[in-house]
Steps between C-alpha positions, in 0.01 A plus 500: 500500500437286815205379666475734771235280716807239616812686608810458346740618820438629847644846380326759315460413120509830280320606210743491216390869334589624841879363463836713394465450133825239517333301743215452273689476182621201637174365627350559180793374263514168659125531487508513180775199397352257821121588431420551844693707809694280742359523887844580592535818276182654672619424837815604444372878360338584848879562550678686204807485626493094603359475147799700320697320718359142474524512094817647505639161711282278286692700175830417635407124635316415166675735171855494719834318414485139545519165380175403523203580238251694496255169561731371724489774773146488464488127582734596823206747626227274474725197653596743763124665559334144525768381737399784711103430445510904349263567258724732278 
């Protein structure tokens, strides 16, 4: 899924066959629909919990009540991330 010769984070990066099967639905559905697996979604699996608990804040930022679209919250992260110099 990743080229394991460069690392992608200073923590740990799991196997994805080795994950609670939720985890790894979710790797594998947005797999699937993106056509590769974000860094951040392997990172964020060394930790199960952070994970469930990362996507779960992303759910509510990104599919939650508001004025804004869809496109236009996305537009806010990546304003927000480059500001920052943050790769995700």
């Amino acid at each position: 899924m990743n080229d394991t010769s460069e690392p992608i984070s200073r923590f740990p990066v799991p196997d994805p066959a080795g994950l609670p099967d939720d985890i790894r639905q979710v790797i594998e559905a947005n797999a699937k629909k993106a056509g590769f697996v974000p860094n951040v979604f392997l990172a964020y699996a060394w930790r199960p919990e952070q994970f469930r608990a990362f996507f779960q804040y992303y759910d509510a930022l990104m599919r939650g009540q508001s004025g804004l679209t869809r496109a236009e919250r996305e537009m806010i992260v990546v304003a927000v991330s480059a500001e920052n110099r943050c790769t995700y």
